[in-house]
mmJSON file of the N, C-alpha and C atoms, coordinates in Angstrom:
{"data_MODEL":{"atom_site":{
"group_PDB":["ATOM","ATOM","ATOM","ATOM","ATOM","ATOM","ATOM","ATOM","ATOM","ATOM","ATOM","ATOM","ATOM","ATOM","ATOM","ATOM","ATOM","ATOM","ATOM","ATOM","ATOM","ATOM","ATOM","ATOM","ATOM","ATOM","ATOM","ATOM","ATOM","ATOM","ATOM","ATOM","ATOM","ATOM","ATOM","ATOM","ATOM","ATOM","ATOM","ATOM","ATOM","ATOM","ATOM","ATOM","ATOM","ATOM","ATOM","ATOM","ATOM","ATOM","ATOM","ATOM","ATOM","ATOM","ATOM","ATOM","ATOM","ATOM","ATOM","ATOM","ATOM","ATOM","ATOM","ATOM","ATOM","ATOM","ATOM","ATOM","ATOM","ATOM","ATOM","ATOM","ATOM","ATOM","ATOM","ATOM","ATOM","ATOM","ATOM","ATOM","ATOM","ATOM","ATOM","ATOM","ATOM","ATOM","ATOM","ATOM","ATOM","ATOM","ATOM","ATOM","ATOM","ATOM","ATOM","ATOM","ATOM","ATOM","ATOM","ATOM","ATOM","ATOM","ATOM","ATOM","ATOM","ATOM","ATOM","ATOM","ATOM","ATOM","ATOM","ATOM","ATOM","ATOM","ATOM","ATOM","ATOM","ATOM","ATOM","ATOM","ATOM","ATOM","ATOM","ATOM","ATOM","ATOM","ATOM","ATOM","ATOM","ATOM","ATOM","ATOM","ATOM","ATOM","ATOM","ATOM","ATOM","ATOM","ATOM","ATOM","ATOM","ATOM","ATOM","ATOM","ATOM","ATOM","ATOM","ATOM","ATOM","ATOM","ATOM","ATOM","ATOM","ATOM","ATOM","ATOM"],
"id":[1,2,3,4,5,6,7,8,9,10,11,12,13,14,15,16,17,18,19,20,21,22,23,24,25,26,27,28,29,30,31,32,33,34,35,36,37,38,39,40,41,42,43,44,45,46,47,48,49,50,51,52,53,54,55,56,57,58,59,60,61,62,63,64,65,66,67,68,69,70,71,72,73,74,75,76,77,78,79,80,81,82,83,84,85,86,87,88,89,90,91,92,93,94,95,96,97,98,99,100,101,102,103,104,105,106,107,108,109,110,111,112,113,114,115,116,117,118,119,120,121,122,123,124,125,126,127,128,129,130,131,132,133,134,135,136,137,138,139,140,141,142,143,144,145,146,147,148,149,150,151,152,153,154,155,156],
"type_symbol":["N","C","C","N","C","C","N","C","C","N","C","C","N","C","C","N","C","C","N","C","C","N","C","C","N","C","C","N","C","C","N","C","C","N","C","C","N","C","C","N","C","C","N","C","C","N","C","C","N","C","C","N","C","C","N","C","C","N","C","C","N","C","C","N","C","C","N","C","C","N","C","C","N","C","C","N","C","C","N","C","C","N","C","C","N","C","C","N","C","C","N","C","C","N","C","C","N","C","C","N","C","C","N","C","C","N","C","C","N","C","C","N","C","C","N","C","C","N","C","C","N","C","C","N","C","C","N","C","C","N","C","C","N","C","C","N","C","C","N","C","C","N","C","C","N","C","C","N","C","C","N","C","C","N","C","C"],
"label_atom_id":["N","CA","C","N","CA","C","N","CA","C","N","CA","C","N","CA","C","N","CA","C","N","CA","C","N","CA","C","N","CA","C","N","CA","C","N","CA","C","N","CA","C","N","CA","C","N","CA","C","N","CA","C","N","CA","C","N","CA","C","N","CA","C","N","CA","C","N","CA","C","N","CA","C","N","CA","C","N","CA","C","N","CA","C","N","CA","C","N","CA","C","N","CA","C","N","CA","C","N","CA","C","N","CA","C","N","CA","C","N","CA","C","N","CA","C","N","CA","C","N","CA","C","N","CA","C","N","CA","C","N","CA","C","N","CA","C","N","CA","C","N","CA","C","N","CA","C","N","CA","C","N","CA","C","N","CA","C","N","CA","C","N","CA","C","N","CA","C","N","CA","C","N","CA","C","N","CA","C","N","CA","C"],
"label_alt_id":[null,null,null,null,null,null,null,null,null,null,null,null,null,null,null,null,null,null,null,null,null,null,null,null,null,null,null,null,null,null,null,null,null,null,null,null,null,null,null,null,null,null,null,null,null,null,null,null,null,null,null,null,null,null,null,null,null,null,null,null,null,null,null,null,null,null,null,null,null,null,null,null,null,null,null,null,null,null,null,null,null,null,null,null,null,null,null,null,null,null,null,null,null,null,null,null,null,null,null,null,null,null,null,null,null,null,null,null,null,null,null,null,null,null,null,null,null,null,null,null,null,null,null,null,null,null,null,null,null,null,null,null,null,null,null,null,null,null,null,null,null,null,null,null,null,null,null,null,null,null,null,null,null,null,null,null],
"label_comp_id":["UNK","UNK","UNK","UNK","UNK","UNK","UNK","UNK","UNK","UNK","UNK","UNK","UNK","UNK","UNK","UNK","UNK","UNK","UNK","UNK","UNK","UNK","UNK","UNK","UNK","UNK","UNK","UNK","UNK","UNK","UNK","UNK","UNK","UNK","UNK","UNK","UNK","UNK","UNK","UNK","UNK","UNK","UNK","UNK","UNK","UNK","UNK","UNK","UNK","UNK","UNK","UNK","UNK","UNK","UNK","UNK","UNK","UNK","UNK","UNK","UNK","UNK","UNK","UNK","UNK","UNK","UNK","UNK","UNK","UNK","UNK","UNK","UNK","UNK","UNK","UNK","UNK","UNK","UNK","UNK","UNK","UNK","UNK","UNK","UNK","UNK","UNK","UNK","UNK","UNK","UNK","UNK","UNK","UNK","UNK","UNK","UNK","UNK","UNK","UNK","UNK","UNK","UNK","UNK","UNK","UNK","UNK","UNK","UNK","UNK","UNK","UNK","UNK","UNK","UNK","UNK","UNK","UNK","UNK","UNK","UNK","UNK","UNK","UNK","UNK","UNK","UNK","UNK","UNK","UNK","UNK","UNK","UNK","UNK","UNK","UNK","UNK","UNK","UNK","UNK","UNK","UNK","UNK","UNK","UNK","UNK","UNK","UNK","UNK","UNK","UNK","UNK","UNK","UNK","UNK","UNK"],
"label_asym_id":["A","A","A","A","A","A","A","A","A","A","A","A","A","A","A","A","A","A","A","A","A","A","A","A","A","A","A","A","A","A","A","A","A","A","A","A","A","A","A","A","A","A","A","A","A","A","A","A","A","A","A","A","A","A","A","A","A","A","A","A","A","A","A","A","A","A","A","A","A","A","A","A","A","A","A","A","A","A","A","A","A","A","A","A","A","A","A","A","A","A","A","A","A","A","A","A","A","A","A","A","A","A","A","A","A","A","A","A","A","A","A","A","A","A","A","A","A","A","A","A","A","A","A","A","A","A","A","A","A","A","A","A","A","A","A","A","A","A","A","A","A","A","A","A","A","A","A","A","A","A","A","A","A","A","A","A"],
"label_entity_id":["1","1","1","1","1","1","1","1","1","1","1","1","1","1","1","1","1","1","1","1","1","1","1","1","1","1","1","1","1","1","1","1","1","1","1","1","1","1","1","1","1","1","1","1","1","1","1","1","1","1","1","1","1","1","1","1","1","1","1","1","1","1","1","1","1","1","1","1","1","1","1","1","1","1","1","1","1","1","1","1","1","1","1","1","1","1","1","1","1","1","1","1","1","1","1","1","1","1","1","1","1","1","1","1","1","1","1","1","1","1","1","1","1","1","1","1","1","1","1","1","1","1","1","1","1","1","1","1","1","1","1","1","1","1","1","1","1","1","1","1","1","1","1","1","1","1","1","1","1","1","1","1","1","1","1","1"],
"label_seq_id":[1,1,1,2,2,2,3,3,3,4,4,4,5,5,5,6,6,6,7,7,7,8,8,8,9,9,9,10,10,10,11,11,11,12,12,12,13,13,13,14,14,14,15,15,15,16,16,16,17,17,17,18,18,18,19,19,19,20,20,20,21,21,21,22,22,22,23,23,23,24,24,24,25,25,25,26,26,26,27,27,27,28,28,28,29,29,29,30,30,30,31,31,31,32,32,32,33,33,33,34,34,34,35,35,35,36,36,36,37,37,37,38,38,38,39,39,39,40,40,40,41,41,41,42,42,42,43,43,43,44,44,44,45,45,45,46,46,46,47,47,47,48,48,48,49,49,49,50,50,50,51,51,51,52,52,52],
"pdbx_PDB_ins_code":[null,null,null,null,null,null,null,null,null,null,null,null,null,null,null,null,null,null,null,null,null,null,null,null,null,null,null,null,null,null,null,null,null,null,null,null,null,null,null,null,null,null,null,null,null,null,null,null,null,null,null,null,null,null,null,null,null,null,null,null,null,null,null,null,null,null,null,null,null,null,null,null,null,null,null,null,null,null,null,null,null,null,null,null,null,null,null,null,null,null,null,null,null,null,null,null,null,null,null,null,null,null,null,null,null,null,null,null,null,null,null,null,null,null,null,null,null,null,null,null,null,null,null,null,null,null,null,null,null,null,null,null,null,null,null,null,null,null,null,null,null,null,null,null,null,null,null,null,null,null,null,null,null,null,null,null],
"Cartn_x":[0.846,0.0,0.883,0.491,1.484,0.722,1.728,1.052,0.903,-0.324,-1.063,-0.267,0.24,1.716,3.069,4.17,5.233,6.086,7.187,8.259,9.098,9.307,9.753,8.675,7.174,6.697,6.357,5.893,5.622,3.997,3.746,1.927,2.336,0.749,0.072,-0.921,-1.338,-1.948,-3.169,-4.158,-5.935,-6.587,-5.984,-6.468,-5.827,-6.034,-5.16,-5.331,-3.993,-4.54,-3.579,-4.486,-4.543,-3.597,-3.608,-3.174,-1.577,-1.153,0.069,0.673,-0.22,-0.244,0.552,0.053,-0.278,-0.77,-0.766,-1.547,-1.806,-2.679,-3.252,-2.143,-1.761,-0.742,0.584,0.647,2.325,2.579,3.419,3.678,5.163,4.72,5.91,6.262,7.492,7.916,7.474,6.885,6.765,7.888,8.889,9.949,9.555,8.492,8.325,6.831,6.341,4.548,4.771,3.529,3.234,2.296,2.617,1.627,0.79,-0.446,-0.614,-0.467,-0.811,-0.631,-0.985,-2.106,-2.588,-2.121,-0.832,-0.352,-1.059,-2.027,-2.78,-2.186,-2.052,-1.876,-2.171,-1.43,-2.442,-1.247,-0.557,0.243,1.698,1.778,3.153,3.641,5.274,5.631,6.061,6.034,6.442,7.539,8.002,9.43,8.889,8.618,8.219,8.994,9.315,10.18,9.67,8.26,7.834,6.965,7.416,6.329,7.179,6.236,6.919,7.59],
"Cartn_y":[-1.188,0.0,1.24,2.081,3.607,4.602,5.008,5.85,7.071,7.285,8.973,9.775,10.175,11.032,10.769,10.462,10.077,10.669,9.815,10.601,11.837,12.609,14.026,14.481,14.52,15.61,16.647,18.166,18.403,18.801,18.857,18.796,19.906,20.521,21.448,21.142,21.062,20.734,21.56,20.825,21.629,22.093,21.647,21.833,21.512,22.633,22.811,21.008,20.591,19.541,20.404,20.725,21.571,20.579,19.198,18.405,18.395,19.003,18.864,20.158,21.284,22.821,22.613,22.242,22.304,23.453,24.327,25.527,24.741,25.138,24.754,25.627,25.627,26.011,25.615,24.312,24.357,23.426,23.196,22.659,21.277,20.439,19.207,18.511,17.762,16.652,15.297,14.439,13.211,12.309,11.489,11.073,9.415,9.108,7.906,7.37,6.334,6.167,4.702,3.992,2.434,2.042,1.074,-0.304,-0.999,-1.354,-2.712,-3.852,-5.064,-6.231,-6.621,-5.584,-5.785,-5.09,-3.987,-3.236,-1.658,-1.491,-0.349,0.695,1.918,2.863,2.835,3.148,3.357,4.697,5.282,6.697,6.91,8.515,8.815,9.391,9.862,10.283,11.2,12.327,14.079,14.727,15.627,16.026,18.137,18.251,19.93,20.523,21.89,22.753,24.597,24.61,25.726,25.591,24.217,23.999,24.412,24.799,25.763,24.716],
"Cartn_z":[0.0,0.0,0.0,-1.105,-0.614,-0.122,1.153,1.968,1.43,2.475,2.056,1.801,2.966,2.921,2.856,1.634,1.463,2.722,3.307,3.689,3.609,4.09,4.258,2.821,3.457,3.05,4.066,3.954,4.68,4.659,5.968,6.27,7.335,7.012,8.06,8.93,10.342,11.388,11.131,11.013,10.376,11.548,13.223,14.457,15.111,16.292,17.772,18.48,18.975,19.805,21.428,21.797,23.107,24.252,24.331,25.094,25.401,23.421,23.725,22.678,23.208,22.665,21.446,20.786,19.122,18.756,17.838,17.205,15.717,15.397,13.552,13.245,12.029,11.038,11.303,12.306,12.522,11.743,11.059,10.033,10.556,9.845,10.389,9.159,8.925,8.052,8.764,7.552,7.499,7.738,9.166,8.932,9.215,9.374,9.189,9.406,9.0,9.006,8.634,9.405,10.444,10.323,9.527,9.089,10.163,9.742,10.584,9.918,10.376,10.266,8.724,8.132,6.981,5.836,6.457,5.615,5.182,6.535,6.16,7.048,6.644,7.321,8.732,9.853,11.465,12.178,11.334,11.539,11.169,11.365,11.255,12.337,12.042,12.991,11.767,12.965,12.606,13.004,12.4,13.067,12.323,13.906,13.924,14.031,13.198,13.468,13.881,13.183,14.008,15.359,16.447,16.972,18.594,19.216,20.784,21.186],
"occupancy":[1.0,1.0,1.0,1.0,1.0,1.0,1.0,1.0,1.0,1.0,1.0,1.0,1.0,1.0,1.0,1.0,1.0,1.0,1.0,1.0,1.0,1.0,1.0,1.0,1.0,1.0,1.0,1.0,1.0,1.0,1.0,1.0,1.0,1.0,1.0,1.0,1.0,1.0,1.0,1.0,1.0,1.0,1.0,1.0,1.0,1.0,1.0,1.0,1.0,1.0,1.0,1.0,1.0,1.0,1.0,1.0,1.0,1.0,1.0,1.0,1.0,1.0,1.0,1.0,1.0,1.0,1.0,1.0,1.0,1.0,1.0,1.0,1.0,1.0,1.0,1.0,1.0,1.0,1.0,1.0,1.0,1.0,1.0,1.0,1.0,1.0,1.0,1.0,1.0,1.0,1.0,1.0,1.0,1.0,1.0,1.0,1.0,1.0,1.0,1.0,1.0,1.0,1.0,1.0,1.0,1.0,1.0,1.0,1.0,1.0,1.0,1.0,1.0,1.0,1.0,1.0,1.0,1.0,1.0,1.0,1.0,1.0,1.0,1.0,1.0,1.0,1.0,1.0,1.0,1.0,1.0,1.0,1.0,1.0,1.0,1.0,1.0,1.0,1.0,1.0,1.0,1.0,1.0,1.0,1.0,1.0,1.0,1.0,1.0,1.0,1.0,1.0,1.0,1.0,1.0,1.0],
"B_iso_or_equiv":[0.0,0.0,0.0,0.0,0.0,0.0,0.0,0.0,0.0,0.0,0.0,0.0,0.0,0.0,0.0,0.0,0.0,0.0,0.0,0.0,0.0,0.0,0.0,0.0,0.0,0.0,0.0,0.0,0.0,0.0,0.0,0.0,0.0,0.0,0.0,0.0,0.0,0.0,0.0,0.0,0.0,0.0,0.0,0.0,0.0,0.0,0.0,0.0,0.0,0.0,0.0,0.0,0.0,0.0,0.0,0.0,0.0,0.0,0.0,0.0,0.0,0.0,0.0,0.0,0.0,0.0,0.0,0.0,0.0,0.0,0.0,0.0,0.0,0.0,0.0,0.0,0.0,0.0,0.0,0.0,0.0,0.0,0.0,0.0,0.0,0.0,0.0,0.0,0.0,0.0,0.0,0.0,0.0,0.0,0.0,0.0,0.0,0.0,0.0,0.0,0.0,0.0,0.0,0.0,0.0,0.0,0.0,0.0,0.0,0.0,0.0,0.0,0.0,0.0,0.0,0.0,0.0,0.0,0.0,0.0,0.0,0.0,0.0,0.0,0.0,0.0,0.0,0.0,0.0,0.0,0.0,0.0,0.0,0.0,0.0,0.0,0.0,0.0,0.0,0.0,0.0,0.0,0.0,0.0,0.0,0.0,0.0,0.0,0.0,0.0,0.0,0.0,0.0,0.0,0.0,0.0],
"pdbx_formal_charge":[null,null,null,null,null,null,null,null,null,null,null,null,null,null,null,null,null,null,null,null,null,null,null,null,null,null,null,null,null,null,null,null,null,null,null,null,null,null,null,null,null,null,null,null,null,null,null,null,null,null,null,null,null,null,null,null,null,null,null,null,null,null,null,null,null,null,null,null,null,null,null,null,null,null,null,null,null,null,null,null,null,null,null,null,null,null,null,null,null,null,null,null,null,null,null,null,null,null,null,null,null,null,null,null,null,null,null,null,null,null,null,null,null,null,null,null,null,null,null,null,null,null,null,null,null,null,null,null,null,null,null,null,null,null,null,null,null,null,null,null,null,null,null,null,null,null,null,null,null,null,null,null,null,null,null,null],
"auth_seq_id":[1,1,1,2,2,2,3,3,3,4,4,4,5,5,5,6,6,6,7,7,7,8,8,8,9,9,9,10,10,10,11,11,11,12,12,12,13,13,13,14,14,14,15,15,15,16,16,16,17,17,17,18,18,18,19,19,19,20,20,20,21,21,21,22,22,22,23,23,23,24,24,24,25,25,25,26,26,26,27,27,27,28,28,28,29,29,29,30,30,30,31,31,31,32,32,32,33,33,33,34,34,34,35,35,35,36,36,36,37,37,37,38,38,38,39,39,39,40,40,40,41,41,41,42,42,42,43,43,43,44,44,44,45,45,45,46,46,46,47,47,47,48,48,48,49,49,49,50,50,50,51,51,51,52,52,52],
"auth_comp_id":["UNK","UNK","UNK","UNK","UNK","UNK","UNK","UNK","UNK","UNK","UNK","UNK","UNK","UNK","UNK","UNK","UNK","UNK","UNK","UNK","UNK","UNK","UNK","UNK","UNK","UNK","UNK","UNK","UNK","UNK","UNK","UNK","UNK","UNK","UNK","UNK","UNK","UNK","UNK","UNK","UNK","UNK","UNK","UNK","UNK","UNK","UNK","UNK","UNK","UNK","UNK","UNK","UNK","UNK","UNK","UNK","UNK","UNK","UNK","UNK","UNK","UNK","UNK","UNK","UNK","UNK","UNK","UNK","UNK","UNK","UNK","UNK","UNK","UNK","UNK","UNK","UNK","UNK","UNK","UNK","UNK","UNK","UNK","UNK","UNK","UNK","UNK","UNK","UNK","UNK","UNK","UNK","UNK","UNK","UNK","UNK","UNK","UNK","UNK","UNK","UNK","UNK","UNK","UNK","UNK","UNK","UNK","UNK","UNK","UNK","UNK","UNK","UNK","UNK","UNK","UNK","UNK","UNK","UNK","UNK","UNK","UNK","UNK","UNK","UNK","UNK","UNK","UNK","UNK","UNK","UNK","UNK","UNK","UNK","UNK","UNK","UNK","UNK","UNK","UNK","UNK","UNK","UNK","UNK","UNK","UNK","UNK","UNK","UNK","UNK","UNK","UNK","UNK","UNK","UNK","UNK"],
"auth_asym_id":["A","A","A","A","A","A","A","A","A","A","A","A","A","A","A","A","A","A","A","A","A","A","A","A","A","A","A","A","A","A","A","A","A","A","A","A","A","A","A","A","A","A","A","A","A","A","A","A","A","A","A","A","A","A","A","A","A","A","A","A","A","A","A","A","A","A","A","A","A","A","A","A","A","A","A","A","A","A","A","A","A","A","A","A","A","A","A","A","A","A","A","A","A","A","A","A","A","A","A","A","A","A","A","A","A","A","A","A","A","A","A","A","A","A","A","A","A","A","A","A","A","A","A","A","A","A","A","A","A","A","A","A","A","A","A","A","A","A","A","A","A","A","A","A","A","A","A","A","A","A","A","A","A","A","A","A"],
"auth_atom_id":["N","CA","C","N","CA","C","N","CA","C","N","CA","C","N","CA","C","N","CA","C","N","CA","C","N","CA","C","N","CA","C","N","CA","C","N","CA","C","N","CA","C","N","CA","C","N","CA","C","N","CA","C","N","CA","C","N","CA","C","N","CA","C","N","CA","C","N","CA","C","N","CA","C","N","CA","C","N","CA","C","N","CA","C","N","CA","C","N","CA","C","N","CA","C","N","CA","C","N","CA","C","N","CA","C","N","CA","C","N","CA","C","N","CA","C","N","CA","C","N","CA","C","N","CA","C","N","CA","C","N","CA","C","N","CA","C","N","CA","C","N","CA","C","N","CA","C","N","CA","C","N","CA","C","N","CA","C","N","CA","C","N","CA","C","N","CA","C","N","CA","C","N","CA","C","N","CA","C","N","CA","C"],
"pdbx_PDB_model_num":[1,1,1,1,1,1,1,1,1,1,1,1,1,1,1,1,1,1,1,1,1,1,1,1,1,1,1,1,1,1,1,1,1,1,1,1,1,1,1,1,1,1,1,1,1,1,1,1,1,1,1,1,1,1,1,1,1,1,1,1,1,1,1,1,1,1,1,1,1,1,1,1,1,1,1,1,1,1,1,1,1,1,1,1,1,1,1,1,1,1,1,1,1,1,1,1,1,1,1,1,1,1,1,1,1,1,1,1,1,1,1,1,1,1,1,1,1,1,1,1,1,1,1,1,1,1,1,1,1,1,1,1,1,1,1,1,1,1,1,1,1,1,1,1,1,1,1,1,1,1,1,1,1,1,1,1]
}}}
């Protein structure tokens, strides 16, 4: 399956996640994203650089 978002792309945050003071517009690279068992997407990991 190819994922939604390729590696080192970058994405913008559509909403605050308040839990872990996120602001919408912070923007992160794609540095890696995790299969399940079936080969379907279940996330990535982000690497933020405008993020507090």
């Amino acid at each position: 399956m190819k994922p939604k978002f390729p590696l080192f792309s970058e994405v913008v945050l559509l909403q605050e996640i308040e839990l872990y003071n996120l602001k919408r517009g912070s923007v992160g690279t794609v540095v890696e994203h995790y299969l399940d068992n079936e080969q379907q997407e279940i996330g990535y990991s982000l690497e933020g650089f405008d993020v507090p």
